[in-house]
C-alpha positions as CSV (number, residue, x, y, z in Angstrom):
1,X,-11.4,55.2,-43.8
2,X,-8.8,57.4,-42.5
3,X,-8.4,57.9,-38.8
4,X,-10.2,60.6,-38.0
5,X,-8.9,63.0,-35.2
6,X,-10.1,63.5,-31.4
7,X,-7.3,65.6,-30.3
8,X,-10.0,68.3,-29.5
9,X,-12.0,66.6,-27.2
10,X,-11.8,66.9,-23.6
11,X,-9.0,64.5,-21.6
12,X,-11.4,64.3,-19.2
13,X,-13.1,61.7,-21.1
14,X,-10.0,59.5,-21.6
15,X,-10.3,56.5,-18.5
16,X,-6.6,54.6,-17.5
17,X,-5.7,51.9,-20.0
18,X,-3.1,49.7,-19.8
19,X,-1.5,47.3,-22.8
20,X,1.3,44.3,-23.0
21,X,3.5,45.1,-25.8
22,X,3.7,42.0,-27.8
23,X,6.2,39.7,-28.6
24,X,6.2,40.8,-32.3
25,X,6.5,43.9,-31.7
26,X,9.5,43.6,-30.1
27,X,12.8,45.9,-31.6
28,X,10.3,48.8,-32.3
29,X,11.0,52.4,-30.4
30,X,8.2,53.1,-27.9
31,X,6.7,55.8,-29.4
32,X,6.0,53.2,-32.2
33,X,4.8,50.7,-30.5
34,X,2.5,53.1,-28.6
35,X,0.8,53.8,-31.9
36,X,0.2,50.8,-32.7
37,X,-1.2,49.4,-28.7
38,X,-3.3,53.0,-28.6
39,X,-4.6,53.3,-32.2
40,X,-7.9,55.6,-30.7
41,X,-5.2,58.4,-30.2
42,X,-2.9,60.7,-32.4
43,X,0.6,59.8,-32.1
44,X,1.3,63.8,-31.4
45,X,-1.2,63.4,-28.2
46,X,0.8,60.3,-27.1
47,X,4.2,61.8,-27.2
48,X,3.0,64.6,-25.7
49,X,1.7,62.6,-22.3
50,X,4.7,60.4,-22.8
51,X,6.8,63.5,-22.1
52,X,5.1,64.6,-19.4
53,X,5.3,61.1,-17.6
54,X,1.9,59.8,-18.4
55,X,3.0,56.9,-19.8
56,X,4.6,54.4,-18.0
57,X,6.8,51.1,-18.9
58,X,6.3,48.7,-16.2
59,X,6.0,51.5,-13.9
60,X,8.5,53.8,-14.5
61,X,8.8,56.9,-17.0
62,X,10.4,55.8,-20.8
63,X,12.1,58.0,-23.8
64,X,10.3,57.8,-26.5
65,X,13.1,56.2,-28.5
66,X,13.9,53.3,-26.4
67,X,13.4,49.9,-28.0
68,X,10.7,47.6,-26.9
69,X,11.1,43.6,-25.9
70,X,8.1,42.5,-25.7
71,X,6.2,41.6,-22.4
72,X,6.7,44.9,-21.1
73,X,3.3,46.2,-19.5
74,X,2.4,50.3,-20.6
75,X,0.2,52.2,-18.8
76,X,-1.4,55.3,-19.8
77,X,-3.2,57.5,-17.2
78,X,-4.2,61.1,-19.4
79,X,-4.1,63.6,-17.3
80,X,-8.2,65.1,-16.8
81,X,-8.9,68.4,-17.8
82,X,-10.6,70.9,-15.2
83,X,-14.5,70.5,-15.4
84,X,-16.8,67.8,-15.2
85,X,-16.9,64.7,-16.8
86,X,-19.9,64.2,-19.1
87,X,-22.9,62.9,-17.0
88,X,-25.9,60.7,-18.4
89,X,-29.1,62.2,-19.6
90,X,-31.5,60.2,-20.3
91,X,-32.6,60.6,-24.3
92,X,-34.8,58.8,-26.8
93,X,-32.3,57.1,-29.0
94,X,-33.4,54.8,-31.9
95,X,-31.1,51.8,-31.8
96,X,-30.4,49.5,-35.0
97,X,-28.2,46.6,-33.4
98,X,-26.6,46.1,-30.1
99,X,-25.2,43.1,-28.4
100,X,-22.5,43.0,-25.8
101,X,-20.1,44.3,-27.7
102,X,-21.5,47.0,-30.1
103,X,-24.6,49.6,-30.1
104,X,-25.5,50.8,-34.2
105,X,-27.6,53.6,-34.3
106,X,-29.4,56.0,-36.6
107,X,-28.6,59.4,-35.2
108,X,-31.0,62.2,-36.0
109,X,-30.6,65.4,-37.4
110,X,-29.3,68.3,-34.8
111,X,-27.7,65.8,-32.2
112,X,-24.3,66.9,-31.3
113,X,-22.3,63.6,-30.8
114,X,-19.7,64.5,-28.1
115,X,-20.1,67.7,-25.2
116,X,-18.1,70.8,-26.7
117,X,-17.7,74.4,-25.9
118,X,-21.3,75.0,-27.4
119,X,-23.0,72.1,-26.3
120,X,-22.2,71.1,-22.9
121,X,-25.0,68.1,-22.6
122,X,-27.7,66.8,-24.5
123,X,-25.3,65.2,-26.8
124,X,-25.2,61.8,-28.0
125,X,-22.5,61.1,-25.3
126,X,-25.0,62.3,-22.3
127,X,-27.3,60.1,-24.1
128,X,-25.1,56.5,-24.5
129,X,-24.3,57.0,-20.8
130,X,-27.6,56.7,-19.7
131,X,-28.5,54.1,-22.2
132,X,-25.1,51.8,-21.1
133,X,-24.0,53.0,-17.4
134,X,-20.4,50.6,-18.4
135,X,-19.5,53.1,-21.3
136,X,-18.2,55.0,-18.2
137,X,-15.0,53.0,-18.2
138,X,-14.7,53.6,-22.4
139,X,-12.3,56.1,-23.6
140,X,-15.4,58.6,-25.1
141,X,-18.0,56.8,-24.2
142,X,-17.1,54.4,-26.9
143,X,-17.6,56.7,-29.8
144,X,-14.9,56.0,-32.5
145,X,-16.5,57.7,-35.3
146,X,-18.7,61.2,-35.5
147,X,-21.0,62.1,-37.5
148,X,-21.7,66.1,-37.7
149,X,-24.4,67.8,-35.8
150,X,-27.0,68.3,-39.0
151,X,-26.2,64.8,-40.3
152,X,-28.3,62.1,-39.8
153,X,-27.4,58.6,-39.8
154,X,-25.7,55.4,-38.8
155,X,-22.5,55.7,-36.6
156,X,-20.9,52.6,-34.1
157,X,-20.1,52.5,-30.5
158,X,-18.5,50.4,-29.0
159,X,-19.2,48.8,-25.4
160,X,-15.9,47.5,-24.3
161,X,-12.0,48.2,-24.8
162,X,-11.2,45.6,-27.0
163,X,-14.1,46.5,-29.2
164,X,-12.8,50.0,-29.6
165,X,-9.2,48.9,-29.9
166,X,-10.8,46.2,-33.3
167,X,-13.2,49.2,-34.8
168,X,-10.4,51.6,-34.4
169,X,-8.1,49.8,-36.1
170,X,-10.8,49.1,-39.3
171,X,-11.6,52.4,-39.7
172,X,-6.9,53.1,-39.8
173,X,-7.0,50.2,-42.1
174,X,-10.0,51.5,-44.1
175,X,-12.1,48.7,-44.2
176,X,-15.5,50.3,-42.7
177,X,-17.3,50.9,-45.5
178,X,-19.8,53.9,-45.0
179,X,-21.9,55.1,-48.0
180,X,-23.7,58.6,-48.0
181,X,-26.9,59.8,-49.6
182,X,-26.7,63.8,-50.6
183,X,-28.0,66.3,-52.2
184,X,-26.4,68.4,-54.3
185,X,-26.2,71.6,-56.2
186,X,-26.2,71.7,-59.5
187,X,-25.8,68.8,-62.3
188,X,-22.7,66.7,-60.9
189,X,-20.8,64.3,-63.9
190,X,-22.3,60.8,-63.4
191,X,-19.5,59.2,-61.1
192,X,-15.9,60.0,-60.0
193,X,-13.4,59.9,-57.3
194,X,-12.9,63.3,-56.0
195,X,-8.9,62.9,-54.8
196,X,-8.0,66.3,-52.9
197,X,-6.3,66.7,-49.2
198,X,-8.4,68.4,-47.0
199,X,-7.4,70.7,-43.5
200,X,-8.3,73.2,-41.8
201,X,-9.5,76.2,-43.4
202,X,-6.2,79.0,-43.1
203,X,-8.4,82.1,-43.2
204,X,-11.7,80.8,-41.0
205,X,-10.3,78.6,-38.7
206,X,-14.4,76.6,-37.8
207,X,-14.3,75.4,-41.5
208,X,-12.3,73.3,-43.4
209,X,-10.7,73.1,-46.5
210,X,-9.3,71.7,-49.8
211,X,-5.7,72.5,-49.2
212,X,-2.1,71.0,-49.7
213,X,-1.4,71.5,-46.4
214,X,-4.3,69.2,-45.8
215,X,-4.5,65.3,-44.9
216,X,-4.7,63.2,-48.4
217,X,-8.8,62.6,-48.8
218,X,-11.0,60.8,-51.7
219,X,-14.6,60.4,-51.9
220,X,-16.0,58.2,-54.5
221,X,-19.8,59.2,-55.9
222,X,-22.5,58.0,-58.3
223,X,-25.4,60.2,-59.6
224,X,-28.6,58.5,-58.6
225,X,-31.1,60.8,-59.8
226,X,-31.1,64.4,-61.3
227,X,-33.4,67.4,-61.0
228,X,-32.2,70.1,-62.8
229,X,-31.2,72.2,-60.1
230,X,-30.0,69.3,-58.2
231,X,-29.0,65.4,-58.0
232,X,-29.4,63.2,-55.9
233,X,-25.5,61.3,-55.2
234,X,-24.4,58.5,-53.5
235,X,-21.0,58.6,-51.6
236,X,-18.5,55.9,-50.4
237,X,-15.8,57.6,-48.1
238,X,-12.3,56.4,-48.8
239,X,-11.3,58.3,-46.0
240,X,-12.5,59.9,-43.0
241,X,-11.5,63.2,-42.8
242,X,-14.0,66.5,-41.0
243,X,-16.6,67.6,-43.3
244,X,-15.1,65.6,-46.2
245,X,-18.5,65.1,-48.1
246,X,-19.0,69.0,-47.9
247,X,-15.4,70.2,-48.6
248,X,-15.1,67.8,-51.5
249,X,-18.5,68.6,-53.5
250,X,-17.9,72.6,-53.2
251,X,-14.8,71.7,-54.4
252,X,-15.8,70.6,-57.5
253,X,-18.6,73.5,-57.3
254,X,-21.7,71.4,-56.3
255,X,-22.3,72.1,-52.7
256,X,-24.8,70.2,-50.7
257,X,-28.2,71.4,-50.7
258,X,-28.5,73.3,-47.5
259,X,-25.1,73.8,-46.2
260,X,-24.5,77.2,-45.4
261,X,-21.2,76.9,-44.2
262,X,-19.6,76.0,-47.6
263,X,-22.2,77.5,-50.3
264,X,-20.5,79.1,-52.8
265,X,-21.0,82.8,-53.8
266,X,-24.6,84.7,-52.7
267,X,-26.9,83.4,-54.5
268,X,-29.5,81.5,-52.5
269,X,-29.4,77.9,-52.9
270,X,-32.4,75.5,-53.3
271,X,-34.2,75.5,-49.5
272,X,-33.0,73.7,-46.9
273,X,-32.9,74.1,-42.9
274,X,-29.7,71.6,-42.8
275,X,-26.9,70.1,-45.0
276,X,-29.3,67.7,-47.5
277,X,-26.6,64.6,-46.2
278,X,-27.4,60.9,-44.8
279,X,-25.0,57.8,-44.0
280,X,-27.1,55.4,-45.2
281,X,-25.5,52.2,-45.2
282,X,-22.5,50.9,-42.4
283,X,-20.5,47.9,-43.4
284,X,-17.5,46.4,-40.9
285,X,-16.4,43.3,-39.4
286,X,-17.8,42.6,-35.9
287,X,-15.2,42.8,-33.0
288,X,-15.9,39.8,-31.4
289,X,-17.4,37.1,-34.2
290,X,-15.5,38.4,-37.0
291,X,-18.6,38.3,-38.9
292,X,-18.6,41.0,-41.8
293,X,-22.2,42.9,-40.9
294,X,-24.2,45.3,-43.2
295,X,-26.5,47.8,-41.7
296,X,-28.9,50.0,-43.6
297,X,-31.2,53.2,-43.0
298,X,-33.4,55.2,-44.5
299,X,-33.5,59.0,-45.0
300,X,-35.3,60.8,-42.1
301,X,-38.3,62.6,-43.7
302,X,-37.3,65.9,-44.2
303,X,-34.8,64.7,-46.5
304,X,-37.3,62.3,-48.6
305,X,-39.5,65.2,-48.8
306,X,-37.0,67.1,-49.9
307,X,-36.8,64.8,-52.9
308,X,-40.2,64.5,-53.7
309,X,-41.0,68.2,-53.7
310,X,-38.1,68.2,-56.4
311,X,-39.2,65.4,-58.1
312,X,-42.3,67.3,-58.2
313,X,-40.5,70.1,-59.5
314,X,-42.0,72.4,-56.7
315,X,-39.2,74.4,-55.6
């Protein structure tokens, strides 16, 4: 999966970090090598606090084009943003693994994952603070991946530094594997790669869209079932870009079922209070044992009675 991009959220959520540029590393410019030691960030977001002198090397203010040894110690200290910092609320979560270096969990339909302009609290963030006091000391409460407000399913946190530094780094490399469930419009061709760079939308700037000025994007599908009016598809992101699944299937002209923000034309779609969409299944390498781990969840109930009452034919 592609990296996907946090340059909206709040620095006040950033804590201090501090790396040791390694040996190997050595002969690369430090705006390189800061890339590579701060993977959780855009390299735009790092040159800008390296300009403004939030970046140290061994203390002291660098240019960004001055070559590294290795040894040398960088410290970053973002600068916070006015406002609070997010504050623990306590909220039911329902938790599918954690040990001391991950949490998995199956995140609910209508849970915002991280505070916003909108949704100051009761987000999945207010939540993990409560549930893990230490995520305090985690650049975003140790969130490296979101999932969208309406979309259920399994996303990873993790509970230290160095985890976040190993599962950002998979999802760069691509080797999280997450797989969807969705419903869709229409009658979909049985499999394909859909292969289209998506960014934001030029004309309404809260969606996105399939664009050429867009980051590249593919999402691979299978038919699993078809209704007529609709089918039932199964995803695998090859990248991780905002609202990929959604962008990519009005694309080809089979929206999800439910998605109002990127239903084509006015004619109503089949009914549903939410995009029909569910990560069902999270595959990655665990930080700490290196152990590859699979984990799996079902569709909340709305969505399975969503496809029974089509099954059913009684929509």
């Amino acid at each position: 999966m592609g990296r996907e991009d946090y340059s909206e959220w709040d620095a006040a959520f950033v804590a201090p970090l501090s790396a040791t540029v390694p040996p190997e590393m050595g002969g690369l410019r430090l705006d390189q090598a800061l890339a590579r030691l701060f993977h959780q960030y855009s390299r735009n977001r790092l040159q800008e606090w390296l300009r403004a002198g939030h970046i140290t090397v061994d203390g002291k203010s660098a240019p960004a084009r001055m070559p590294v040894t290795g040894g040398e110690t960088i410290s970053l200290a973002p600068p916070r943003a006015a406002g609070e910092a997010p504050r623990a609320q306590r909220m039911k979560l329902k938790i599918v693994h954690e040990d001391a270096a991950i949490i998995v969990i199956d995140k609910p339909a209508g849970l915002v994952v991280h505070p916003g302009a909108g949704q100051p609290d009761r987000t999945l963030m207010n939540a993990l603070l409560a549930h893990a006091p230490s995520l305090q000391a985690v650049p975003r409460a140790g969130i490296v991946h979101r999932l969208d407000k309406d979309t259920s399913g399994l996303l990873v946190v993790a509970k230290t530094l160095e985890a976040q530094a190993v599962l950002v780094k998979q999802l760069a490399d691509r080797s999280v594997r997450r797989v969807y469930l969705a419903l869709v419009q229409g009658d979909p061709p049985a499999s394909g790669t859909i292969d289209a760079p998506v960014g934001r939308d030029a004309k309404v700037r809260t969606r996105m869209a399939v664009t050429h000025r867009g980051k590249p994007a593919r999402t691979g599908y299978r038919v699993l079932e078809r209704f007529g009016r609709a089918a039932l598809v199964e995803c695998r992101l090859e990248t991780g870009r905002t609202h990929q699944i959604r962008v990519h299937f009005q694309h080809i002209r089979h929206p999800l079922v439910g998605d109002t923000v990127y239903r084509r034309g006015t004619r109503p779609g089949i009914a549903f209070p939410r995009q029909a969409l569910h990560a069902c299944e999270l595959t990655l390498v665990h930080p700490s044992s290196g152990e590859t781990l699979t984990w799996r969840a079902p569709p909340p109930r709305d969505f399975k009675r969503l496809v029974h009452e089509l099954r059913a034919c009684e929509i």
